[in-house]
C-alpha positions in Angstrom: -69.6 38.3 98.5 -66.7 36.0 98.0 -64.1 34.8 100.5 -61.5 37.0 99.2 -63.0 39.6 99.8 -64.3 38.5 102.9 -60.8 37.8 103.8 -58.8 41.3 102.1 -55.2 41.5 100.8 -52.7 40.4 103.3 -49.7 42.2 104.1 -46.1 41.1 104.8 -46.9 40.7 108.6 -49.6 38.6 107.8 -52.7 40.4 108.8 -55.5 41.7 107.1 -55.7 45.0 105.4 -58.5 46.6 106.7 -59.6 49.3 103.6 -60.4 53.1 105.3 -63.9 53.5 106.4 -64.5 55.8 103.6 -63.3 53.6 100.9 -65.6 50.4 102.1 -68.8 53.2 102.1 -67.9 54.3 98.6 -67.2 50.5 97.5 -70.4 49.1 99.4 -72.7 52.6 98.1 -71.1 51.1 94.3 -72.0 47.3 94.3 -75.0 47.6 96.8 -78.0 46.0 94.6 -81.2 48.3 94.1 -83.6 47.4 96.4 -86.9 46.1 94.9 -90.3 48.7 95.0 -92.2 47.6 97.7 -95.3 45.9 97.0 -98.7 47.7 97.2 -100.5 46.7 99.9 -104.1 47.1 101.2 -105.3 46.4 104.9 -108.4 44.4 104.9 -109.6 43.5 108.3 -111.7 40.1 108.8 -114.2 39.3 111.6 -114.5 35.8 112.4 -118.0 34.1 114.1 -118.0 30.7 114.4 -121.8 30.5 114.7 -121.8 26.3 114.5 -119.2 25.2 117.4 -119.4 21.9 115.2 -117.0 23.5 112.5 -114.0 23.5 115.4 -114.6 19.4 116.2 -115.0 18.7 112.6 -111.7 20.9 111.6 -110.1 19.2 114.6 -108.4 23.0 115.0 -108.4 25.4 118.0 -110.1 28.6 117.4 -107.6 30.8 117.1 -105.6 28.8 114.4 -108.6 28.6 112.5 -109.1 32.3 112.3 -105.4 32.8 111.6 -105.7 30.5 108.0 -109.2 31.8 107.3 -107.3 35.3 108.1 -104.9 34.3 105.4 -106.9 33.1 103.0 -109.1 36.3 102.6 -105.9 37.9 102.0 -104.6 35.6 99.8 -107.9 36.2 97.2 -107.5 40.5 98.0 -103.8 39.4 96.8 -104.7 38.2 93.4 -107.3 40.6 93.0 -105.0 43.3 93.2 -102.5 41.9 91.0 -105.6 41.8 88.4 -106.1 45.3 88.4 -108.9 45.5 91.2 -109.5 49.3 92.0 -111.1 50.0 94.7 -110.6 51.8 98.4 -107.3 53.5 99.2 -107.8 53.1 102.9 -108.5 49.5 103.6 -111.8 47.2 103.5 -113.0 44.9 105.9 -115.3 41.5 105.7 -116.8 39.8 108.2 -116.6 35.3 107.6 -119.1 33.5 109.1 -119.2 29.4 109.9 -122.5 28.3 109.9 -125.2 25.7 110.1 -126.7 24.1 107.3 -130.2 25.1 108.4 -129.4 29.2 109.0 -127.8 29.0 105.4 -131.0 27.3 103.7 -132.9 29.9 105.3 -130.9 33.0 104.2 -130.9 31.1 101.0 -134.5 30.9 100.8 -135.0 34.5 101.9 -132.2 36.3 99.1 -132.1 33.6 96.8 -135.9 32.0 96.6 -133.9 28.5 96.5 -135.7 26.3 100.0 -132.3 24.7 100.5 -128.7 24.9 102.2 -125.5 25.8 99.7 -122.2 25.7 100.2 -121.1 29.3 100.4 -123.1 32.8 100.1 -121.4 36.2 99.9 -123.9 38.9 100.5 -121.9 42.0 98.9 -122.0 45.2 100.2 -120.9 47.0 97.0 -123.9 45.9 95.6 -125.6 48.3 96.7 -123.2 51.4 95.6 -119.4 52.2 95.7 -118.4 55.1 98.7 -115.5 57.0 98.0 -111.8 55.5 97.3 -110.9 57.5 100.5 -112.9 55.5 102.6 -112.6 52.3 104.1 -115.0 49.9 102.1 -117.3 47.2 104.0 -117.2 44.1 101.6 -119.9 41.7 102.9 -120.0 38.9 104.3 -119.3 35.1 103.6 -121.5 32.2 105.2 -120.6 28.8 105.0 -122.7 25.9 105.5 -120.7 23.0 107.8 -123.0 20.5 106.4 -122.8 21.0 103.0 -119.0 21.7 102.9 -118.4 18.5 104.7 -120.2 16.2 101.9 -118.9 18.0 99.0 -115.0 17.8 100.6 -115.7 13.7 101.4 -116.9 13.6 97.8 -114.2 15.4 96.0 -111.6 13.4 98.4 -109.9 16.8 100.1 -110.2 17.4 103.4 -112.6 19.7 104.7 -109.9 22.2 105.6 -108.9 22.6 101.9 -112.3 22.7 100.8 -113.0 25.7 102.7 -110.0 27.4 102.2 -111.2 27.6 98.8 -115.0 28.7 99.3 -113.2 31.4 101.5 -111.2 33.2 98.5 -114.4 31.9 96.4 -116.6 34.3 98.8 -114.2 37.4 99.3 -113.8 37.2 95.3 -117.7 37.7 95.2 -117.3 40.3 97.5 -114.7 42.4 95.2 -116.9 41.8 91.9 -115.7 38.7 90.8 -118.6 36.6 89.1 -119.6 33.1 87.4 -122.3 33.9 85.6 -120.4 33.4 81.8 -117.7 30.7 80.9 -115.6 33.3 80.3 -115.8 35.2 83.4 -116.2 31.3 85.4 -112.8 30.8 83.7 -111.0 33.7 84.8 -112.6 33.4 88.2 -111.1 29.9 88.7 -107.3 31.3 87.7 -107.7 34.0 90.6 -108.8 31.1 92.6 -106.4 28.5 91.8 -103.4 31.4 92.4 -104.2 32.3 95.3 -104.7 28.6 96.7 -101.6 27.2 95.6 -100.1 30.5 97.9 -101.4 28.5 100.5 -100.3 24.9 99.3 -103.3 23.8 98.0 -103.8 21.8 95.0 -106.4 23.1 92.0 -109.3 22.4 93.3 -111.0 22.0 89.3 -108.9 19.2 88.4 -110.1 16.1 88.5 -109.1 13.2 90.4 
């Protein structure tokens, strides 16, 4: 709005010309901009376990920040997903993150996977085993981290371990929705959800190299 007509018309005593309430309604209901849609939302409720205490002294964060970025990111990969078309519940979904040891992850690895030895991330999907109904609220998974591993391969790639699981967060919860790496071309598309949804939060591309 500009000053003049902040200011009005003055009048020969020299104050301002206040317009009749019903004229300013029919003037502001006249230039009043649209409103944008709203957009579509979809609750997703995250547990947290910190089941390695270590991840707090290594993150150097209190707990409750920590759950409030792991929170975010989560979100932030549901986000994307959603702008790509994901279909899935009406209702909500809910995941649970877990912080772990590098020894509980090599075992659960060795158990699901046959592989004897810790990795980085593993999302055990729920959908796996079927879809329930859109009206229902859908149970995701779960995502497990392994402190040990996500501390080498952070030092290594020269990011700090915050940002490097911040990305094998959306990683995970992108498992959990369908998302896959088993092709190049399903790798690469993967990466562009990822890559989104981090620089939401800031971060850098994690696939380009230093």
């Amino acid at each position: 709005m500009s000053d003049r007509s902040r200011s009005g018309q003055r009048t020969a005593s020299g104050r301002n010309k206040t317009a009749p309430k019903t004229a300013r309604t029919a003037a502001s209901r006249k230039s009043a901009p649209k409103k944008p849609a709203a957009k579509k939302t979809l609750p997703l409720k995250i547990d947290l376990i910190i089941d390695a205490p270590a991840w707090l002294t290594a993150l150097k964060l209190e707990e409750a920040v920590l759950a409030r970025r792991l929170r975010t990111a989560a979100r932030r990969a549901l986000s994307v997903a959603l702008a790509d078309r994901w279909k899935g519940s009406n209702r909500g979904l809910d995941c649970c993150l877990v912080l772990s040891s590098d020894a509980k992850v090599k075992r659960l690895n060795r158990d699901y996977r046959g592989k004897d030895k810790p990795t980085n991330v593993l999302s055990f999907a729920a959908l796996d085993g079927g879809v329930p109904p859109r009206t229902e609220v859908w149970p995701l998974g779960d995502v497990i981290l392994a402190l040990g591993v996500c501390r080498q391969e952070a030092r290594v790639q020269g990011k700090s371990l915050e940002q490097h699981l911040l990305h094998l967060v959306i990683h995970g919860v992108l498992h959990l929705l369908g998302y896959d790496h088993e092709v190049d071309a399903e790798a690469e598309h993967m990466e562009g959800l990822e890559i989104t949804a981090l620089k939401r939060l800031g971060v850098d591309n994690p696939y380009v190299t230093m």
